[in-house]
C-alpha positions as CSV (number, residue, x, y, z in Angstrom):
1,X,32.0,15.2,11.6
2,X,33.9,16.1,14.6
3,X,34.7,13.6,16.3
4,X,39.1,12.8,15.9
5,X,41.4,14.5,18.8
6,X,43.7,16.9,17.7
7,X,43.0,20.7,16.7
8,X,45.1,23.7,16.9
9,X,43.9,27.1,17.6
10,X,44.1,31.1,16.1
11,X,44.2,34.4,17.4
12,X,40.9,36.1,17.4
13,X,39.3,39.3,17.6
14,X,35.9,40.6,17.6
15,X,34.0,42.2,14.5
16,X,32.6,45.7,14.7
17,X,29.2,45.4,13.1
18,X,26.8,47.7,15.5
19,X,22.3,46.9,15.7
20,X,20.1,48.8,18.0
21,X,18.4,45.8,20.4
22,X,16.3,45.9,23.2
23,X,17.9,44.9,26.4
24,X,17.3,44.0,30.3
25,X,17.5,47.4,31.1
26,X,21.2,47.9,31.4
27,X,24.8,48.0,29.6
28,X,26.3,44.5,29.3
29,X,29.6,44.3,31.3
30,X,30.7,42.7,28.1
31,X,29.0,40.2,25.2
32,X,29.6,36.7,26.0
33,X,31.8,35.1,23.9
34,X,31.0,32.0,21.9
35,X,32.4,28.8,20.5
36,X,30.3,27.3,17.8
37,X,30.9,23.3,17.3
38,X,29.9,22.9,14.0
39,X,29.5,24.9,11.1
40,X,26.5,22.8,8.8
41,X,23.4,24.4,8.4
42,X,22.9,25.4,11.9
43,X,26.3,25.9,12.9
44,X,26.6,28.9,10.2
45,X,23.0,29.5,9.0
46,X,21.4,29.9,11.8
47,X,24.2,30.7,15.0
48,X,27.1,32.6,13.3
49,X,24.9,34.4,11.1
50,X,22.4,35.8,13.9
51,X,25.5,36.3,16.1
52,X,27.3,38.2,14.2
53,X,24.4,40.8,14.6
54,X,24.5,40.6,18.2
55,X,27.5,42.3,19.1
56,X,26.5,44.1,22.4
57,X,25.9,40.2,23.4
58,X,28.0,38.0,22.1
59,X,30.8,37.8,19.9
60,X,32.1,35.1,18.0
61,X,35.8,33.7,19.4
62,X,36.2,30.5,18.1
63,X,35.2,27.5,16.2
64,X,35.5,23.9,15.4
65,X,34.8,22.0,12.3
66,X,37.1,19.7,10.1
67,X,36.7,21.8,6.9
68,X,39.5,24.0,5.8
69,X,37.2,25.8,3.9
70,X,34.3,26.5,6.7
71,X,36.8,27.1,9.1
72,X,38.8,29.8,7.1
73,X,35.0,31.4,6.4
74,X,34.7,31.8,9.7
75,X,37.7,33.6,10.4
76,X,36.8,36.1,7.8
77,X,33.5,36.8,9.3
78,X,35.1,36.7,13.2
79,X,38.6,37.1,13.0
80,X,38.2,34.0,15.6
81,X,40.3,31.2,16.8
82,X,39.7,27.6,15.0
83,X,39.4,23.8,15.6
84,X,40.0,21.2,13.8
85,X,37.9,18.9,16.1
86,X,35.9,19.1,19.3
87,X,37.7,18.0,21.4
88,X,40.2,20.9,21.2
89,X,37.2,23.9,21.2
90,X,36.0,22.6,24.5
91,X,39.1,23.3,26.2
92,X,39.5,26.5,25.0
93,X,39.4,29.4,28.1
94,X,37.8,32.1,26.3
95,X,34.6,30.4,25.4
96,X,31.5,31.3,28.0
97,X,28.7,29.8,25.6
98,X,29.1,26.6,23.6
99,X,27.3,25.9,20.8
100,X,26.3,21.9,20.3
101,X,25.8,22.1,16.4
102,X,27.6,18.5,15.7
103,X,25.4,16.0,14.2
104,X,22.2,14.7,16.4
105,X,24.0,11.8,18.5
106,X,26.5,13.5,20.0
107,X,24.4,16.1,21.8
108,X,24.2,14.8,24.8
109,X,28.1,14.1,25.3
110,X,29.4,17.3,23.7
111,X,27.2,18.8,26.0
112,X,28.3,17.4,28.9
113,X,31.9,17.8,28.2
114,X,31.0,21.1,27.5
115,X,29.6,21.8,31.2
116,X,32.0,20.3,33.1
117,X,35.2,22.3,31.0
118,X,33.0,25.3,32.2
119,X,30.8,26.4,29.4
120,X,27.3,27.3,29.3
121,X,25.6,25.1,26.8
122,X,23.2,26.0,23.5
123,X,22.1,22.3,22.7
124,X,20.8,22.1,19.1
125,X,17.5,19.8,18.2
126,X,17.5,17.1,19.1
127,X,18.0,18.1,22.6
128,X,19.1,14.8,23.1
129,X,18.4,10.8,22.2
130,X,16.8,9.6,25.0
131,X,15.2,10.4,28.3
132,X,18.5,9.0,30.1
133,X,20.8,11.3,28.3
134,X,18.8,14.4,28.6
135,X,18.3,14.1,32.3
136,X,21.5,13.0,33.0
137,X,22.6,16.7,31.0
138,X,20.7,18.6,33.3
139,X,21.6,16.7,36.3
140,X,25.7,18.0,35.0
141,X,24.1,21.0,34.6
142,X,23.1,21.2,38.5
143,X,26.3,19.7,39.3
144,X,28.9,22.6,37.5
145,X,26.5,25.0,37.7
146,X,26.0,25.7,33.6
147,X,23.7,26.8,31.9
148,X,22.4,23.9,30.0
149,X,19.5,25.9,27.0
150,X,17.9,23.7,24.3
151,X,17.1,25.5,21.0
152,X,14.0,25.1,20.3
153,X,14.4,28.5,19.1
154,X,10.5,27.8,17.0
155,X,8.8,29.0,20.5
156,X,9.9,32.6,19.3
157,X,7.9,32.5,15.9
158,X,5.6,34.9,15.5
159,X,3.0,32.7,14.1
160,X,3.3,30.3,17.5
161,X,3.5,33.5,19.9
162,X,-0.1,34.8,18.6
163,X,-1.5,31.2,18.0
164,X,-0.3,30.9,22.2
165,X,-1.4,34.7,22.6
166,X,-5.5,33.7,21.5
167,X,-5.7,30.8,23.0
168,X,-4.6,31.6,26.1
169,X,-7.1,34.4,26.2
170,X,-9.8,31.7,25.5
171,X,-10.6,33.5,21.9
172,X,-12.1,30.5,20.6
173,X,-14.1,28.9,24.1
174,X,-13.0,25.4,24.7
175,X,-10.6,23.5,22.4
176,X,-11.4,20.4,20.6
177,X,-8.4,20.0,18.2
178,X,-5.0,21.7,17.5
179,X,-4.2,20.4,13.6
180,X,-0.2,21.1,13.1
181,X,0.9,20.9,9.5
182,X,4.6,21.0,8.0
183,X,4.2,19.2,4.5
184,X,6.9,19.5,1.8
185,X,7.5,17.1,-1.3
186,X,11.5,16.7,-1.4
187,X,13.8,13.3,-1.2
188,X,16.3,13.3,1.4
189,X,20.0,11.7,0.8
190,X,21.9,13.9,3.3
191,X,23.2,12.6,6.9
192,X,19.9,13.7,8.1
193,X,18.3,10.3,6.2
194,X,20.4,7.8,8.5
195,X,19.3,6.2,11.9
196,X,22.9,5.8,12.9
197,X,23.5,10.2,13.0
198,X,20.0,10.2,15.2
199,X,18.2,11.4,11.5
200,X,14.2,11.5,10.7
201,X,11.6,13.6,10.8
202,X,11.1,13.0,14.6
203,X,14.5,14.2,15.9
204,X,14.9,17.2,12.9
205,X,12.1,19.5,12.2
206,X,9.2,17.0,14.4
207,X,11.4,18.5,17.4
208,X,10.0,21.4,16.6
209,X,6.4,20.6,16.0
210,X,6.2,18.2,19.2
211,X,7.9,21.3,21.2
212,X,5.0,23.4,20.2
213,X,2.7,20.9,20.4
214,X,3.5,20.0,24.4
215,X,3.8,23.6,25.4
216,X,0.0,24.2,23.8
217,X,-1.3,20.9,25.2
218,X,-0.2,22.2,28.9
219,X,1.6,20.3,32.1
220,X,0.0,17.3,32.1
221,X,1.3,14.3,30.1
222,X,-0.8,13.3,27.5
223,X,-1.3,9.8,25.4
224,X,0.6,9.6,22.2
225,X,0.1,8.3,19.4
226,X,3.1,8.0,16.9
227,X,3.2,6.7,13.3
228,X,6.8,6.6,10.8
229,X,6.8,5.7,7.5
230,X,10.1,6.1,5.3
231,X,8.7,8.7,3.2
232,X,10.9,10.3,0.0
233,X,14.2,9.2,1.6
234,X,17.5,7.7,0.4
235,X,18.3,6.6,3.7
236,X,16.5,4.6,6.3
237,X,15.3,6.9,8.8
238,X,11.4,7.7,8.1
239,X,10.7,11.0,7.1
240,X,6.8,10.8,7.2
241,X,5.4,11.6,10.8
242,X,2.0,11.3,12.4
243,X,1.8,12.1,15.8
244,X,-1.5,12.5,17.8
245,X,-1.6,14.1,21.7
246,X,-4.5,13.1,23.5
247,X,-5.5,13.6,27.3
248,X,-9.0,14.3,29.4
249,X,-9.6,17.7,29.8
250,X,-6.8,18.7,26.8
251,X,-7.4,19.5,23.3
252,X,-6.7,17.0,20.7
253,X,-3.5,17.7,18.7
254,X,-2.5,16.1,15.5
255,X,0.7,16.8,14.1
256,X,2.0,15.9,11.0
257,X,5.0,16.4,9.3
258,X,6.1,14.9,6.0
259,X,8.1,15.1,2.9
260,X,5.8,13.4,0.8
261,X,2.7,15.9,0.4
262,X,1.9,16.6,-3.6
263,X,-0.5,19.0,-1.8
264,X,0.7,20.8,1.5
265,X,-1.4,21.8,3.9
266,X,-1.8,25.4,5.9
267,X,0.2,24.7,9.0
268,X,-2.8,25.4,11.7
269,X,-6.0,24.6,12.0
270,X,-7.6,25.0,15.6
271,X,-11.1,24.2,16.6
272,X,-13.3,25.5,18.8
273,X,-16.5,25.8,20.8
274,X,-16.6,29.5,20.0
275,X,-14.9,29.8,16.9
276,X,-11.3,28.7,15.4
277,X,-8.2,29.4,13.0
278,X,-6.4,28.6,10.2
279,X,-3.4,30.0,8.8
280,X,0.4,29.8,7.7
281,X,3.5,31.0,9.5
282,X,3.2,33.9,7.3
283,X,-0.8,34.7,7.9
284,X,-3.2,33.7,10.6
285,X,-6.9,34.4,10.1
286,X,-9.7,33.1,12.9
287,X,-13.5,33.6,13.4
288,X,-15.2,33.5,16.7
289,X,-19.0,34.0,17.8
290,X,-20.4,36.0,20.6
291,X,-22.9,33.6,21.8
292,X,-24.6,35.8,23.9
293,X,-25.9,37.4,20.8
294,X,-27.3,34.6,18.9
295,X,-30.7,33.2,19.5
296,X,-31.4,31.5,22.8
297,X,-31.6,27.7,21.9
298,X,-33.7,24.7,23.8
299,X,-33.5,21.4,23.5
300,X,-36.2,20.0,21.3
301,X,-36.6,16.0,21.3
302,X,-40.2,16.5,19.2
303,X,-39.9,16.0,15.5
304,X,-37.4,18.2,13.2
305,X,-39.6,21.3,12.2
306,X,-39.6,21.1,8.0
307,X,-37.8,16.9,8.4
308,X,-35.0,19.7,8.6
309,X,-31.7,19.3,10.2
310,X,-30.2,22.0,12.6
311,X,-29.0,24.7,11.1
312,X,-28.3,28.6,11.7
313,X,-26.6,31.4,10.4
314,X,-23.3,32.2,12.6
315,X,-22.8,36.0,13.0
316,X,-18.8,36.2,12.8
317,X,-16.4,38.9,14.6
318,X,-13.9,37.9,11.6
319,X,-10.1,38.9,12.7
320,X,-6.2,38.3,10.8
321,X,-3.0,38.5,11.3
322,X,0.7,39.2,9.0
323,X,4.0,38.2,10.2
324,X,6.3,40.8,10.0
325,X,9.0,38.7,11.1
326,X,12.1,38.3,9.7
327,X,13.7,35.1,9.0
328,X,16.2,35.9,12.3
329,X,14.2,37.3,14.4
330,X,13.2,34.1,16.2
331,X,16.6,33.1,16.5
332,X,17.6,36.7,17.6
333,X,14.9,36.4,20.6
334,X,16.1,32.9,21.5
335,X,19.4,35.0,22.2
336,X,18.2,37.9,24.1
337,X,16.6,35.5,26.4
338,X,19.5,33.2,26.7
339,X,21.9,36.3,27.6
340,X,19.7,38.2,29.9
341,X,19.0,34.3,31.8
342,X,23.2,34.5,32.0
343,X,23.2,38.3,32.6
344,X,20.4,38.7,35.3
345,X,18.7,35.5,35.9
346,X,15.5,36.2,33.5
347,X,13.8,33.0,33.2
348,X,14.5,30.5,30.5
349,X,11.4,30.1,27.8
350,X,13.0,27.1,27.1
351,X,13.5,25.0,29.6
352,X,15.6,22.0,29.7
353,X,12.9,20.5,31.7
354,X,10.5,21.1,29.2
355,X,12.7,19.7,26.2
356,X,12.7,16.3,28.2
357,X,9.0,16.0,27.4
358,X,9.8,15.8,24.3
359,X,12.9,13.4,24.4
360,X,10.1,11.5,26.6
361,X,8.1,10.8,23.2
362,X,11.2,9.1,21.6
363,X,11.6,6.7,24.2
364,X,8.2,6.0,25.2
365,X,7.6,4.9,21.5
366,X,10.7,3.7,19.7
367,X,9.3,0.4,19.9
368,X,6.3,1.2,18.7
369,X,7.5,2.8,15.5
370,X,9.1,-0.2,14.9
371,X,12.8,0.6,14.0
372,X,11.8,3.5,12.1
373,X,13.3,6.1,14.2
């Protein structure tokens, strides 16, 4: 973890690798350049390896971790500078955009140090630990002027875009219940499985889910209802999450996310007054019904023709949809948005505003999960 206080730093250079992207419309005056705190999964899977196919954006200049071994990776794939810790990166002048990929708890502060050194921020999930910490980011943000930009890079899924896409053109009539799925059967021993690094399922991939989940379910705040078990853990952060939005007027959404599913579930199911959906991140397919087509019905209080109960045959307009995604492309559109909001002001999907919702949900309940977060 980084997290001691001295570092030294390399020369760096940028690498040469060339892909045709849309754009706002015009030439960059140059990519911003990047320092990545962190090189775990996200760190490298996700950041370095999308950035490094970005360079008309963003290139690379430095990076902090305390491995040897990570650190000298990155210099291969950057020629960039390097950190042994933190608190040496942040100081570094040549860094617009800093990348908060240290472990869960620290967010909020290596965000804020991050802003007030100067940097525009890229604050990995969990956006931060509690209501207090993430407004008090945004309020730095306001201060220094810095771009503060949560990545809750799953809004840019395909699968989400054209779930938001058909309901927002009313495919299915009225909504009665959103059903969000992410099941896997897998123990967890990693750093992930502790309380004390901010671990669980509700601050890892459950940021994502609830993220959806409150940008489907609209403005208004709804009830919640939250459940933790432990799950398939070595650790004692639960891994097994039941969460269930409810307000008047709003559909119904029930999320659940677990490790210990013999039997996974498709991740949407979607309900509706004039049809619905199912489908994977992979495959969508929905059903809806033209109404105005089907036989007029009256309400009939007499007694059931036949001691029969209701019952008619639904003419379907049957439709389906393939990803054809790949596994960056989310993470590439999280970017484009991010440099065009730096470039030329182009809104923010993500809004730190809307990531406090979800921060929201971890305090309001942290009690009532009873010491499972």
């Amino acid at each position: 973890m980084i997290s001691s206080v001295n570092g030294s730093s390399n020369g760096h250079t940028n690498g040469t690798r060339v892909v045709e992207m849309k754009d706002n419309g015009h030439a960059p005056a140059r990519p911003l350049r990047v320092g990545i705190a962190g090189l775990g999964r996200s760190g490298w899977n996700i950041h370095a390896l999308t950035l490094v196919d970005m360079p008309r954006h963003f290139t690379v200049v430095a990076v902090a971790d305390p491995s040897d071994e990570r650190l000298a990776e990155a210099v291969d794939l950057f020629r960039c500078g390097t950190h042994k810790t933190y608190e040496s990166l942040v100081e570094d002048d040549a860094v617009d955009v800093m990348i908060i990929a240290t472990p869960s708890h620290l967010h909020a502060q290596h965000a804020e140090m991050a802003m007030r050194a100067g940097h525009h921020v890229v604050a990995e999930k969990p956006f931060a630990m509690s209501g207090d910490e993430a407004r008090r980011m945004i309020d730095v943000s306001r201060e220094t002027g810095r771009v503060i930009a949560p990545f809750h890079n799953r809004r840019f899924e395909g699968h989400f875009l054209k779930v938001k896409e058909l309901l927002d053109a009313n495919a299915f009539g009225d909504i009665m219940q959103i059903r969000m799925t992410w099941h896997t059967f897998s123990r967890r021993w990693d750093w992930q499985a502790m309380k004390k690094f901010g671990g669980g399922a509700l601050t890892n991939n459950g940021a994502h889910l609830l993220d959806q989940a409150l940008d489907l379910f609209g403005e208004t705040d709804p009830e919640v209802f939250l459940d933790l078990k432990p799950g398939l853990t070595l650790g004692d952060a639960g891994q097994h999450m039941k969460v269930v939005l409810h307000g008047e007027g709003r559909p119904t959404i029930d999320i659940e996310l677990t490790n210990a599913s013999a039997f996974p579930q498709d991740r949407w199911h979607i309900m509706g007054t004039s049809g619905g959906l199912i489908g994977t991140p992979d495959e969508i397919r929905w059903r809806r019904v033209d109404w105005s087509a089907m036989p007029e019905r009256k309400l009939d209080l007499g007694p059931a023709e036949d001691r029969l109960y209701n019952n008619e045959e639904v003419e379907w307009i049957e439709s389906s949809w393939m990803s054809s995604d790949t596994k960056r492309d989310p993470y590439t559109r999280f970017f484009k948005n991010l440099y065009n909001h730096i470039d030329s002001d182009e809104p923010l999907v993500v809004t730190p505003e809307s990531a406090v919702r979800y921060v929201d949900v971890l305090d309001r309940y942290r009690e009532a999960a009873i010491g499972a977060l």
